[in-house]
N, C-alpha and C positions, 0 to 999 in steps of 0.2 A: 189587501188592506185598502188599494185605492178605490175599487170598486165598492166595495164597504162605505167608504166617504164618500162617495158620488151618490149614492142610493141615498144615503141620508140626507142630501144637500137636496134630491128631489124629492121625495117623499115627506119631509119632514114639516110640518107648519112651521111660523114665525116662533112659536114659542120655545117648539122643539127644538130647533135651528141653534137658538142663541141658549137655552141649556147644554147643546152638544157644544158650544163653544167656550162656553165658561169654565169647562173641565178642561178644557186642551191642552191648559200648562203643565199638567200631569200625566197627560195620556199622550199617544204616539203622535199626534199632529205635532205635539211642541218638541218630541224627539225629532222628528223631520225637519222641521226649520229654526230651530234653536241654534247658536254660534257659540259655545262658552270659550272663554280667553281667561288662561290663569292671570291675573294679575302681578304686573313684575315687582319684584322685592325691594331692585335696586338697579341704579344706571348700569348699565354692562363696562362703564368707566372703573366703578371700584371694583367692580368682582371680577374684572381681568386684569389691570394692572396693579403694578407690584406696592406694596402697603408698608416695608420697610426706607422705600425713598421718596422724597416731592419732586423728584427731577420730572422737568416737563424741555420737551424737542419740538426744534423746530427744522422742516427741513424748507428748501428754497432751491427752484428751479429759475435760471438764469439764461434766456436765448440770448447769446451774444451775435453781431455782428461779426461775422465770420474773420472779417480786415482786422478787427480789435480783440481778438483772443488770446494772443500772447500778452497784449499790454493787461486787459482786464486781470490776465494770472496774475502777471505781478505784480499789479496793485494788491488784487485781495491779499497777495503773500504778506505785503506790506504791515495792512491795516488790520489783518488779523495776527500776526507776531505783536504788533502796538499793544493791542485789549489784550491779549495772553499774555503781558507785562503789568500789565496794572490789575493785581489783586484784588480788587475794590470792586470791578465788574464781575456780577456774581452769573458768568457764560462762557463757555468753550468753545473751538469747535470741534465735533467729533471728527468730522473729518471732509475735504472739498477735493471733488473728479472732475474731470471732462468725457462727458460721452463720446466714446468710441464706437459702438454700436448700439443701434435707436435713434432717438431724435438727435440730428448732429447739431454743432454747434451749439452746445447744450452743458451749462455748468451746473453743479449739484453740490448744495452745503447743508450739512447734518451739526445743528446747536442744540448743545445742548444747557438749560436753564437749572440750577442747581437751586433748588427751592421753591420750583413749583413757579403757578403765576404771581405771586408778589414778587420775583425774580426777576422775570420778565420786566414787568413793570418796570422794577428799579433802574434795570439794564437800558430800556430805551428814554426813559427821562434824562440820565446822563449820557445818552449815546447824543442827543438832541440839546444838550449844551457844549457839547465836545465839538469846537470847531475843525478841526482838523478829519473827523467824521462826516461831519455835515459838506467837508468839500470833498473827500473822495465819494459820496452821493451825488453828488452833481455831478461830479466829473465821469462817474459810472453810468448814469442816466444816458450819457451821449454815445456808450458802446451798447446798448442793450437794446432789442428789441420788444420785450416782454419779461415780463418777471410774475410768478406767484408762490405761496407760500403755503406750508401747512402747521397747525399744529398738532405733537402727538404725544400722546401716553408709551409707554413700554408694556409688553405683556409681561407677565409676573415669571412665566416658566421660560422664558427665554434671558440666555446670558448678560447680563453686563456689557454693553458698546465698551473696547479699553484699547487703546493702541496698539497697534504691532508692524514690525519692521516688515521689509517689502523686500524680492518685487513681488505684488501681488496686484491680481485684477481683480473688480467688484463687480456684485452684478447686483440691484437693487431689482429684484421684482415686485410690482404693484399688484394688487386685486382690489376690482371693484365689488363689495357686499349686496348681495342682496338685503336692502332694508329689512333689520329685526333680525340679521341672524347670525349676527358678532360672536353673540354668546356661545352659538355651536359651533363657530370656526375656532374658537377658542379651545373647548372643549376636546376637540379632534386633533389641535396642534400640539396640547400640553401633551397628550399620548405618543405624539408622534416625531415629536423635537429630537427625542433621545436618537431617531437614524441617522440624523443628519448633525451629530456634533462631533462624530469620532475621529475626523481629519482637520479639527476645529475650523471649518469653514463657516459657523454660522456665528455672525456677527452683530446682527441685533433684529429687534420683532416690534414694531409698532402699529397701534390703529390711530385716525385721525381723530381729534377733538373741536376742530376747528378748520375750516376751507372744506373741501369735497369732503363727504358724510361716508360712514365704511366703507374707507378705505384702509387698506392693507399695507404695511413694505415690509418685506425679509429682505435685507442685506446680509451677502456672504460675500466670503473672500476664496481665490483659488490662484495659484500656484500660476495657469496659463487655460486658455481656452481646454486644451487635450486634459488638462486635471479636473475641470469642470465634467466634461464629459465622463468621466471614468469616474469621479465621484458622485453623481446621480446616477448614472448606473447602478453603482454598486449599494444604491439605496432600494434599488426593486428585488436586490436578492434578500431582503431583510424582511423577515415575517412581519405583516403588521403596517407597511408602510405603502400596501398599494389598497389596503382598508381608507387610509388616512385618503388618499388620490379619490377614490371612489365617492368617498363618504362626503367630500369638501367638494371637487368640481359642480354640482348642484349648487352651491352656496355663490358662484362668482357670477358676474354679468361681463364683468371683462379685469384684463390680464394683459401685464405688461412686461417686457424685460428689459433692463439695461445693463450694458457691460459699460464699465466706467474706471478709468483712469486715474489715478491718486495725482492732484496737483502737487507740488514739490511741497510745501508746506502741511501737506495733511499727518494729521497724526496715524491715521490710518494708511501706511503705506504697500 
């Protein structure tokens, strides 16, 4: 066929030339460099997260100075027991660690917004009249090195975040997406969730909406390091779940783990 095209690019007059190209969009040349892209339906927002709630989460990564890590815990214990007293703040939190292994000195808070972003909203209008708020911020500013934030949706096939009694360790794993392909890591997890809930270790599933763009976290929970281990093992004896491994590692650019620490206050213990 290329030779084909080449003989007639030389041989052909002007006239010929541009009748052979006028037909192109029907014949093999437009097969060869044509790109067609289905067009998407809808944000990979609504067609993965769950449709029966508005809750929208936020999580928050917190480098403290190393010196002010005890005081920092108990402030937050403080000022978040305060907002979990007053009903009228329409946020929780799911639940607040300190890194143990990964980036150390390293706090991590899971909120969650009940009502979506007009929730939100509501929550930091009065967070930002609430003087007593406004001074553990300042007073927090002076332990911290850095702080950022995300916001996230929940996947639909993944459980309910709900408290539970301790001792347990967390491990929050991140995944960074390959741009555009949410929708198949979605796809390959709703199949593949069910190996990994049978020691209830899995604790919740979010993608971002806001801050760093697909991104990923599964937070589990595990008994101790040695039950982590023994419980992902025993997910490679389960048909179906090194499909999932195979099928998904293509889809990541990078990949994080944390094991993480329930502060005394977390609901999550």
């Amino acid at each position: 066929i290329l030779q084909q095209f080449l003989n007639t690019i030389c041989t052909a007059g002007r006239g010929g030339l541009l009748s052979f190209a006028t037909k192109s969009d029907e014949g093999w040349l437009s097969s060869m460099f044509a790109h067609k892209v289905d067009a998407r339906k809808d944000a990979h927002s609504n067609l993965l997260s769950k449709k029966e709630t508005s809750n929208l989460y936020k999580i928050q990564f917190h480098n403290v100075k190393p010196e002010c890590m005890e005081a920092y815990n108990k402030m937050s214990d403080e000022v978040q027991k305060e907002l979990h007293r007053d009903a009228s703040y329409p946020c929780e939190v799911i639940g607040s660690w300190n890194n143990w292994y990964g980036e150390q000195d390293q706090a991590v808070h899971l909120w969650r917004y009940s009502g979506g972003y007009p929730a939100l909203t509501e929550c930091l209008r009065k967070l930002n009249r609430n003087t007593a708020y406004l001074a553990f911020r300042k007073e927090r500013s002076k332990m911290l090195i850095s702080r950022r934030n995300q916001l996230l949706l929940e996947f639909s096939f993944w459980n309910e975040p709900a408290s539970r009694s301790g001792p347990n360790i967390y491990e929050l794993r991140t995944y960074q997406l390959v741009p555009g392909t949410m929708i198949e890591w979605g796809n390959h997890w709703a199949r593949a969730i069910k190996y990994r809930q049978e020691n209830n270790e899995a604790v919740g599933g979010f993608f971002t909406q806001i801050g760093e763009l697909y991104v990923v976290h599964h937070l589990w929970a595990y008994k101790d390091l040695q039950s982590r281990e023994e419980t992902r093992n025993a997910a490679w004896l389960k048909e179906g779940w090194d499909a999932n491994v195979h099928y998904t590692m293509p889809l990541i650019q990078k990949m994080e783990s944390r094991i993480m620490i329930p502060m005394e206050h977390s609901p999550l213990q």
